[in-house]
CHARMM internal coordinates of N, CA and C (Angstrom, degrees):
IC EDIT
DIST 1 N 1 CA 1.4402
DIST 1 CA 1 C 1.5301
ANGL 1 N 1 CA 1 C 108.11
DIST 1 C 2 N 1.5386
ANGL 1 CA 1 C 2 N 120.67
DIHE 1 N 1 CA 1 C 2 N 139.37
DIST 2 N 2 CA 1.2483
ANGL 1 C 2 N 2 CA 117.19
DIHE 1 CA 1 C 2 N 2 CA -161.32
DIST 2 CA 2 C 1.6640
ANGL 2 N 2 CA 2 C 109.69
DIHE 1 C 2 N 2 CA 2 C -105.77
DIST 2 C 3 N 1.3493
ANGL 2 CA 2 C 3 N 128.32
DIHE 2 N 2 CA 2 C 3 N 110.16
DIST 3 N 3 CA 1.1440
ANGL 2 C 3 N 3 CA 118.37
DIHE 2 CA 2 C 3 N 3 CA -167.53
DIST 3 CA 3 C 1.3528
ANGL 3 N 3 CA 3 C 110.22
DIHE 2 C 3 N 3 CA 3 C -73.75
DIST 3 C 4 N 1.8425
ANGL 3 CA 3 C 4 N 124.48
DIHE 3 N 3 CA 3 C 4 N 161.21
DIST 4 N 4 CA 1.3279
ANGL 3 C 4 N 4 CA 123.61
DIHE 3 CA 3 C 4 N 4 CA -156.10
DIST 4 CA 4 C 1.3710
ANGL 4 N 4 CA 4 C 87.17
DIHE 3 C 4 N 4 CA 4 C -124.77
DIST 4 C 5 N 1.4013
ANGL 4 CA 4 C 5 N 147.45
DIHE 4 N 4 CA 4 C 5 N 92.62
DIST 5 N 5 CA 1.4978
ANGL 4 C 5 N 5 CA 128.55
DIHE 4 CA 4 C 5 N 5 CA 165.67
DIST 5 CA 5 C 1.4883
ANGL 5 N 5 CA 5 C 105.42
DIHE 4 C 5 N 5 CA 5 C -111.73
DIST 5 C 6 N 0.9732
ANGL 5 CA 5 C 6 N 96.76
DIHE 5 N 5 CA 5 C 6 N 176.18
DIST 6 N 6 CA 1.8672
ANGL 5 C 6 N 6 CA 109.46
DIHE 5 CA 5 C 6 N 6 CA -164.95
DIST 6 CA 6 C 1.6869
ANGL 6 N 6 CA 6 C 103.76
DIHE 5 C 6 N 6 CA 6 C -94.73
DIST 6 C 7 N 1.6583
ANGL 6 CA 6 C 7 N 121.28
DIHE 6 N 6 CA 6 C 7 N 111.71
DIST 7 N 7 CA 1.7438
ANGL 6 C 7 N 7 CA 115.65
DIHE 6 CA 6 C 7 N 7 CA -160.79
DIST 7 CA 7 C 1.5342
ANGL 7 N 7 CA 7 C 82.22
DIHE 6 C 7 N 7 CA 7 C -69.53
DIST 7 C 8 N 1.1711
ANGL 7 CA 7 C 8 N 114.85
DIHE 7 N 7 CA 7 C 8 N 176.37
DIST 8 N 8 CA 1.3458
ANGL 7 C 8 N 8 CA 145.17
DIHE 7 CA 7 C 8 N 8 CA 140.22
DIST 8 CA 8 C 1.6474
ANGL 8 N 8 CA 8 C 109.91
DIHE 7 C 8 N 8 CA 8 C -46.36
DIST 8 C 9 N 0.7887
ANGL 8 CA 8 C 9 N 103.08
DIHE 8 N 8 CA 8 C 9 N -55.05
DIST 9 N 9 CA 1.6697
ANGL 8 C 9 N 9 CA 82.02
DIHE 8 CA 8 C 9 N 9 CA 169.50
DIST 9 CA 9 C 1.2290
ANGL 9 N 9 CA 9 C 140.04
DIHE 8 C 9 N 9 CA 9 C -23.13
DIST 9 C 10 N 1.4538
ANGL 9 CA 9 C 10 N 98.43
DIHE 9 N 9 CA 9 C 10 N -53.73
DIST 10 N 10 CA 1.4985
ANGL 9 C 10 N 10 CA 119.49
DIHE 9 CA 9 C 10 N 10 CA -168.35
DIST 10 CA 10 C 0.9517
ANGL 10 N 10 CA 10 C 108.79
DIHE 9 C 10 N 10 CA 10 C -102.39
DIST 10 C 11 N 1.5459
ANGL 10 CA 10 C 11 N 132.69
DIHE 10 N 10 CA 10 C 11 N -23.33
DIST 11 N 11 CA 1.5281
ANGL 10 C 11 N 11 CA 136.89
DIHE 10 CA 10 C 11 N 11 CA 156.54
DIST 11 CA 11 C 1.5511
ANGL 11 N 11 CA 11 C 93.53
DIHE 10 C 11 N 11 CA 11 C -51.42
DIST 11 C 12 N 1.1549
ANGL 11 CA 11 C 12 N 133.00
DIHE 11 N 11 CA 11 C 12 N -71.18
DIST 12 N 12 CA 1.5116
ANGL 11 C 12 N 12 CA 135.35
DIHE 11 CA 11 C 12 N 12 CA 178.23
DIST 12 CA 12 C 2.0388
ANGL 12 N 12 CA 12 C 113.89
DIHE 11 C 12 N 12 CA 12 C -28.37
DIST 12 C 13 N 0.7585
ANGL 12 CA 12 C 13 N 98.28
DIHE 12 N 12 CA 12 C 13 N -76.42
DIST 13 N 13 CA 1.3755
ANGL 12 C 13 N 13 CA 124.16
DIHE 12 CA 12 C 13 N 13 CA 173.90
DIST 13 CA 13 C 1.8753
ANGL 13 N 13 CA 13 C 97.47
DIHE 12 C 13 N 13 CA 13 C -46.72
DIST 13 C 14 N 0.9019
ANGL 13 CA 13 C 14 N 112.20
DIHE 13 N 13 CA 13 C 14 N -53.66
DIST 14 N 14 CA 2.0304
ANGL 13 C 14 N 14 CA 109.27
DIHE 13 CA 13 C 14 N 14 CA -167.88
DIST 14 CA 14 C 2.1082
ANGL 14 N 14 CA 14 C 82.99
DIHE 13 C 14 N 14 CA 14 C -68.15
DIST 14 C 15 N 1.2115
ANGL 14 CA 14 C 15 N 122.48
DIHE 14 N 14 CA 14 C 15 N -49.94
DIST 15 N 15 CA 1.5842
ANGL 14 C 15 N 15 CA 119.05
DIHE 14 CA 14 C 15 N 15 CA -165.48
DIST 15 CA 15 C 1.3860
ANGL 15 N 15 CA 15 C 104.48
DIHE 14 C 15 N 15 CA 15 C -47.33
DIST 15 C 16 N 1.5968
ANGL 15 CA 15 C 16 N 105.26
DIHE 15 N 15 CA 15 C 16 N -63.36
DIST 16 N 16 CA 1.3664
ANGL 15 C 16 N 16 CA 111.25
DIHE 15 CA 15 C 16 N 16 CA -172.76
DIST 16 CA 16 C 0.8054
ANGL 16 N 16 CA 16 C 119.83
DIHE 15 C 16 N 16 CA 16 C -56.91
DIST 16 C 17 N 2.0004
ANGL 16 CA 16 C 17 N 142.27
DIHE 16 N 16 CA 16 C 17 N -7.24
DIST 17 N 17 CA 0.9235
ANGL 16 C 17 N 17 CA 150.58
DIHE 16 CA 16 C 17 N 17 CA 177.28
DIST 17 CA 17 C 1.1924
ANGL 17 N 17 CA 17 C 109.03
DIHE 16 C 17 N 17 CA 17 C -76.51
DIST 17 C 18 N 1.2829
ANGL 17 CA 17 C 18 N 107.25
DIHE 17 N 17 CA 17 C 18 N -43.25
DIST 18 N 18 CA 1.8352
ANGL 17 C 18 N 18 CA 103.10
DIHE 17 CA 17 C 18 N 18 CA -172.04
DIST 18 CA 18 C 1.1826
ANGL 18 N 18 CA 18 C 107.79
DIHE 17 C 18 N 18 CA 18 C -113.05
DIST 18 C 19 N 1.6693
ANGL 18 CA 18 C 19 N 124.73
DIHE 18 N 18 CA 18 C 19 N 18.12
DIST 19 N 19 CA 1.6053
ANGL 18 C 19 N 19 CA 129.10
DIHE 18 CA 18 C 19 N 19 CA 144.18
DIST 19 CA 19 C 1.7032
ANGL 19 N 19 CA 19 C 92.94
DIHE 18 C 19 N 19 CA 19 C -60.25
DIST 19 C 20 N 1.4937
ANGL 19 CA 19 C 20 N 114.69
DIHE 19 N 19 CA 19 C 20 N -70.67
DIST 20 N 20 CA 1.3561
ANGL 19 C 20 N 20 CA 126.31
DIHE 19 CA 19 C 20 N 20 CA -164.48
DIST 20 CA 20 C 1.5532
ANGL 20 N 20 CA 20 C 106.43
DIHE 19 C 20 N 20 CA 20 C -20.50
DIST 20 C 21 N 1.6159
ANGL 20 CA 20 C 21 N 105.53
DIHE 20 N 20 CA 20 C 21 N -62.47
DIST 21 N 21 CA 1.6217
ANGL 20 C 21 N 21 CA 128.46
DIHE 20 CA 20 C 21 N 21 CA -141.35
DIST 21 CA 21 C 1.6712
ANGL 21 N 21 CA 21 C 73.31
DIHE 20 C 21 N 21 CA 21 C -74.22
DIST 21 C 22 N 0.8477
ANGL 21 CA 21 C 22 N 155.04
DIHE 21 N 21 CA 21 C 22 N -40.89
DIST 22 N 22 CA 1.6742
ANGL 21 C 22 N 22 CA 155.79
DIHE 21 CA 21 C 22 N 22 CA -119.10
DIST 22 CA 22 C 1.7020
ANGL 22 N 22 CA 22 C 80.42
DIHE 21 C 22 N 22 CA 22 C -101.04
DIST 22 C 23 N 0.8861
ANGL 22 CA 22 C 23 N 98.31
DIHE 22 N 22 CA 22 C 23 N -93.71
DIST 23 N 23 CA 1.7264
ANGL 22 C 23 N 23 CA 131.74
DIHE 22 CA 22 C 23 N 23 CA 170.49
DIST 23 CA 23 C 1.7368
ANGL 23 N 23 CA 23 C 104.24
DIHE 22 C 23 N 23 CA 23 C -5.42
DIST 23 C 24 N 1.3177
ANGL 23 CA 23 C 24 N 103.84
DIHE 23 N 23 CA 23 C 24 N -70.03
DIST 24 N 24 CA 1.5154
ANGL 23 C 24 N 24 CA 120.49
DIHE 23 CA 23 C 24 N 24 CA -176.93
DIST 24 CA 24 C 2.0164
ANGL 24 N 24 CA 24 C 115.12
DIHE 23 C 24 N 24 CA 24 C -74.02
DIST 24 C 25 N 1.5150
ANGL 24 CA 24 C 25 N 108.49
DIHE 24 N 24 CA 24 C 25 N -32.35
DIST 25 N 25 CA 1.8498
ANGL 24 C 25 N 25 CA 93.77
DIHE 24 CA 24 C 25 N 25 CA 147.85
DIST 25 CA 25 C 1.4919
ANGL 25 N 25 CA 25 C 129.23
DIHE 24 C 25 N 25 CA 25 C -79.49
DIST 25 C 26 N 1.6625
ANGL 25 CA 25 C 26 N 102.62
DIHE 25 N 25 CA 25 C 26 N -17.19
DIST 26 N 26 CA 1.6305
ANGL 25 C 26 N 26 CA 93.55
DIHE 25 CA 25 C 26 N 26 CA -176.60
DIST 26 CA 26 C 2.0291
ANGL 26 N 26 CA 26 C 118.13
DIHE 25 C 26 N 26 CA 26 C -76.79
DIST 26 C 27 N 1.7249
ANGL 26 CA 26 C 27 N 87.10
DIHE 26 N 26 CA 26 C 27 N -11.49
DIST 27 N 27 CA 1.7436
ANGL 26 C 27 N 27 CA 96.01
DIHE 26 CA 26 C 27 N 27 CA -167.31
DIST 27 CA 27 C 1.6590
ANGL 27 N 27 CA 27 C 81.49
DIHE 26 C 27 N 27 CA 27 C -96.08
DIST 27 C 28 N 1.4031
ANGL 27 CA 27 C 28 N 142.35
DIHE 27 N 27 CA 27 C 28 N 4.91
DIST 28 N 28 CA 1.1730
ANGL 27 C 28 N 28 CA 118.24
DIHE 27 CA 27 C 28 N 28 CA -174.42
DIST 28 CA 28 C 1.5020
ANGL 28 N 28 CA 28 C 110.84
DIHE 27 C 28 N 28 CA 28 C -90.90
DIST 28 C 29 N 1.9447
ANGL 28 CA 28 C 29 N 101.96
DIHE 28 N 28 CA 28 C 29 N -23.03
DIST 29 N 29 CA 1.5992
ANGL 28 C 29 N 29 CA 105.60
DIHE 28 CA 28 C 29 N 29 CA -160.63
DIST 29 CA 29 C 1.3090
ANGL 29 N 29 CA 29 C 105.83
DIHE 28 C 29 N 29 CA 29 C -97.21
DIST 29 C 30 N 1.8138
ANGL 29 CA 29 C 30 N 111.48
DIHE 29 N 29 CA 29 C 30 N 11.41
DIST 30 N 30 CA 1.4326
ANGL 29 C 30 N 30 CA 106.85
DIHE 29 CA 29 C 30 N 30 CA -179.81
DIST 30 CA 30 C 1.6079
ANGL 30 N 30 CA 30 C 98.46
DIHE 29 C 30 N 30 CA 30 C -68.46
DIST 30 C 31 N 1.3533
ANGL 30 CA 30 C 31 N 107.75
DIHE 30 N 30 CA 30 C 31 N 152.18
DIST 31 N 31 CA 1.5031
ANGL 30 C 31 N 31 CA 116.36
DIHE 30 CA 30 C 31 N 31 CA 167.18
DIST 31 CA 31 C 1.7236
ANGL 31 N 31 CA 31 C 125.94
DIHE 30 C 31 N 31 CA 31 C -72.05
DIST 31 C 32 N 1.5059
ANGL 31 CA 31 C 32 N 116.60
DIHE 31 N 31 CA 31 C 32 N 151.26
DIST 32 N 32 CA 1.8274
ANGL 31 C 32 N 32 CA 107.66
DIHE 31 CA 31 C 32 N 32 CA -170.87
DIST 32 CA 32 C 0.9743
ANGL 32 N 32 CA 32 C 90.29
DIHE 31 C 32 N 32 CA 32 C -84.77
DIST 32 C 33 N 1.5995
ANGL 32 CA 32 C 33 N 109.24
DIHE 32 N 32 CA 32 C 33 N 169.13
DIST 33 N 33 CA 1.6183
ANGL 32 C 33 N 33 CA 106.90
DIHE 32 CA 32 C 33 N 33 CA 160.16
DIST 33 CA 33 C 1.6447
ANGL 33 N 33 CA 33 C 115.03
DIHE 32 C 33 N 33 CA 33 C -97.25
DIST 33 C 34 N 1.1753
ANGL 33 CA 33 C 34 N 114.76
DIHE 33 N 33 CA 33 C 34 N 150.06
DIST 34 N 34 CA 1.3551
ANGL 33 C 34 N 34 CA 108.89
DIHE 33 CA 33 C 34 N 34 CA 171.95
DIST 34 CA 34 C 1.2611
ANGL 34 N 34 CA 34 C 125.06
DIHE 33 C 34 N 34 CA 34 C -55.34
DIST 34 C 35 N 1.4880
ANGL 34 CA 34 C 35 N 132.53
DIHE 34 N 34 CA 34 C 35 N -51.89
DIST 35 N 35 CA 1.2798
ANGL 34 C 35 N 35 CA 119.15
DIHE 34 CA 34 C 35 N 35 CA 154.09
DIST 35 CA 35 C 1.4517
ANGL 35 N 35 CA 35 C 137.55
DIHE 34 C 35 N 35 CA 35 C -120.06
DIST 35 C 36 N 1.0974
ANGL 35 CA 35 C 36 N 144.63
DIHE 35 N 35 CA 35 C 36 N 157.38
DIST 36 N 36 CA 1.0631
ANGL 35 C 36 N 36 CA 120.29
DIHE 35 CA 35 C 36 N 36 CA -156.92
DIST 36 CA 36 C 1.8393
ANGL 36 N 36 CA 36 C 118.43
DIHE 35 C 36 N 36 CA 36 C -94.34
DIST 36 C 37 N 1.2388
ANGL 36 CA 36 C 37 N 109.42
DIHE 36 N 36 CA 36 C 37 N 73.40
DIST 37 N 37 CA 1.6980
ANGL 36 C 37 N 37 CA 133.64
DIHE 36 CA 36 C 37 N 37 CA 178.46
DIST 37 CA 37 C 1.6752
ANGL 37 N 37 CA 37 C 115.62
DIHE 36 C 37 N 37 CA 37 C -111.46
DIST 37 C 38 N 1.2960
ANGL 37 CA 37 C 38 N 108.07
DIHE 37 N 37 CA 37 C 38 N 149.09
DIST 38 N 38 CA 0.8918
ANGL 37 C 38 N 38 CA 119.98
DIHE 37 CA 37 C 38 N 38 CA 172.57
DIST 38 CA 38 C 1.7702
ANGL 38 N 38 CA 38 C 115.69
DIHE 37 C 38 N 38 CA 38 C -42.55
DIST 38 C 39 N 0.9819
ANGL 38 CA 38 C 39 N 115.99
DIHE 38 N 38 CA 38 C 39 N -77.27
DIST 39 N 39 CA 1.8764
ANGL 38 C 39 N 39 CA 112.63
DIHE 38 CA 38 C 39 N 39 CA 144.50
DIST 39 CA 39 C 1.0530
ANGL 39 N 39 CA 39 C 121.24
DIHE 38 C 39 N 39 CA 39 C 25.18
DIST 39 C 40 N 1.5786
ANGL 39 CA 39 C 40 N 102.50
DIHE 39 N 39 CA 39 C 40 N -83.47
DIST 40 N 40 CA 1.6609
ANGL 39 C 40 N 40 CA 108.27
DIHE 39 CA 39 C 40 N 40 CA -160.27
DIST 40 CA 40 C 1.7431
ANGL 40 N 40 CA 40 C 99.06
DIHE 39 C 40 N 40 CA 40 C -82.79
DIST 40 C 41 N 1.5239
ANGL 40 CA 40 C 41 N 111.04
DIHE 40 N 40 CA 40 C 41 N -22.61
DIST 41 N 41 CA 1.6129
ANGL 40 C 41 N 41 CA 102.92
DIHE 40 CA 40 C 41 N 41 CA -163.71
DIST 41 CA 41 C 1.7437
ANGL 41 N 41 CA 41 C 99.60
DIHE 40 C 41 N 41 CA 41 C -79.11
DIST 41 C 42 N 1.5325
ANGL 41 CA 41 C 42 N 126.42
DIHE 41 N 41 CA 41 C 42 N -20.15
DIST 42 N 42 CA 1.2463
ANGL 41 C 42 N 42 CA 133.60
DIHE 41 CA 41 C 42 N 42 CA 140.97
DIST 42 CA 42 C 1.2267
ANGL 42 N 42 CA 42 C 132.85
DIHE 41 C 42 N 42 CA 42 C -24.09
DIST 42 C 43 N 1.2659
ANGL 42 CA 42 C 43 N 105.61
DIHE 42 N 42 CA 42 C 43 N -63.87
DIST 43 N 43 CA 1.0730
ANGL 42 C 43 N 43 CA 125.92
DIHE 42 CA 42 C 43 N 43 CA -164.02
DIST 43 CA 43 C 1.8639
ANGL 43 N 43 CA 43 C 104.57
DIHE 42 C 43 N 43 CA 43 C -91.08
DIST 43 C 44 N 0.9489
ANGL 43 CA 43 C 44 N 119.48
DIHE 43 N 43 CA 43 C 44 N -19.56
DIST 44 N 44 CA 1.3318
ANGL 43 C 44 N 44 CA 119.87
DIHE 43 CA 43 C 44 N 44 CA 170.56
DIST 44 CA 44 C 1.6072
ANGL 44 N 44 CA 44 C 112.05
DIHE 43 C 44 N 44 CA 44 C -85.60
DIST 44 C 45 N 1.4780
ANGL 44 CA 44 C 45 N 105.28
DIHE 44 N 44 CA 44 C 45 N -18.21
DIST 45 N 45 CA 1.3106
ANGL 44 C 45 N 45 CA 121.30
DIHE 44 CA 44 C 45 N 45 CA 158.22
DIST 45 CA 45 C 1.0047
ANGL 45 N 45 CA 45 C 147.93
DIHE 44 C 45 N 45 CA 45 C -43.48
DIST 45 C 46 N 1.7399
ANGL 45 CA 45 C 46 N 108.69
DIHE 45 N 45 CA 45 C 46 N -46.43
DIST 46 N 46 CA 1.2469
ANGL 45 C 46 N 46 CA 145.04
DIHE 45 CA 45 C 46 N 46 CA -173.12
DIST 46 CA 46 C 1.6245
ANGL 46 N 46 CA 46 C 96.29
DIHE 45 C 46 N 46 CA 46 C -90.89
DIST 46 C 47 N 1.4055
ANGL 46 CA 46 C 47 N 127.64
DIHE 46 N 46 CA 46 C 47 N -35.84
DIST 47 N 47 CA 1.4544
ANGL 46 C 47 N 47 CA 124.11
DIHE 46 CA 46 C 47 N 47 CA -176.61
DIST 47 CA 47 C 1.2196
ANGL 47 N 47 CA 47 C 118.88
DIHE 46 C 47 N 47 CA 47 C -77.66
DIST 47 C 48 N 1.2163
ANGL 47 CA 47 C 48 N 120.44
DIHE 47 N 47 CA 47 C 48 N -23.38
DIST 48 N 48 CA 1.6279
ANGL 47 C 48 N 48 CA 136.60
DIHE 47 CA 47 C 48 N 48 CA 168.40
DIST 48 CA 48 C 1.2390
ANGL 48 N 48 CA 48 C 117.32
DIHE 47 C 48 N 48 CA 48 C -72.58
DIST 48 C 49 N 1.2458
ANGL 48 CA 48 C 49 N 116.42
DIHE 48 N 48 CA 48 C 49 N -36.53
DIST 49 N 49 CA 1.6135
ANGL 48 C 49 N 49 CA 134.35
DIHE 48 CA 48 C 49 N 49 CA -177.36
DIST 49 CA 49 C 1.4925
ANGL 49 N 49 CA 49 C 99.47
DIHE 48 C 49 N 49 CA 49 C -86.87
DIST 49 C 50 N 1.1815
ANGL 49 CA 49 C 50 N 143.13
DIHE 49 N 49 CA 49 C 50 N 17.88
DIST 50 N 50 CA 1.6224
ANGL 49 C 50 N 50 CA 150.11
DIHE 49 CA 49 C 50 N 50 CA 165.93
DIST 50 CA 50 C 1.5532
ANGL 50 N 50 CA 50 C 107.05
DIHE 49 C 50 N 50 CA 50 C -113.33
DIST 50 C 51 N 1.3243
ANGL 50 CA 50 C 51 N 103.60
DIHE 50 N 50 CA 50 C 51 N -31.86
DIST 51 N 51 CA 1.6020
ANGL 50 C 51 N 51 CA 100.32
DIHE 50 CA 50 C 51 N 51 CA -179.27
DIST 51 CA 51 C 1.3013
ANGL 51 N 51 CA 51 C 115.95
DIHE 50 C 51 N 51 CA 51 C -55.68
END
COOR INIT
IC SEED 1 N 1 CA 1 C
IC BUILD
């Protein structure tokens, strides 16, 4: 009888998937900056660095 377990591979592969998905909503809810200056990319700096 042939046992069916799940390789590491694909255990590998399913993680990185939902590292990805993780990854790709947390960079969505960062805020824009209003314009694009040194300033605001600072200052969006400073709000990330509180989290």
């Amino acid at each position: 009888m042939k046992e069916s377990y799940m390789t590491t591979n694909r255990l590998e592969a399913f993680y990185d998937a939902i590292i990805a998905i993780i990854v790709t909503v947390l960079v969505l809810e960062l805020p824009q900056p209003a314009t694009a200056s040194i300033e605001s990319i600072l200052a969006i700096k400073l709000l990330i660095s509180h989290i």
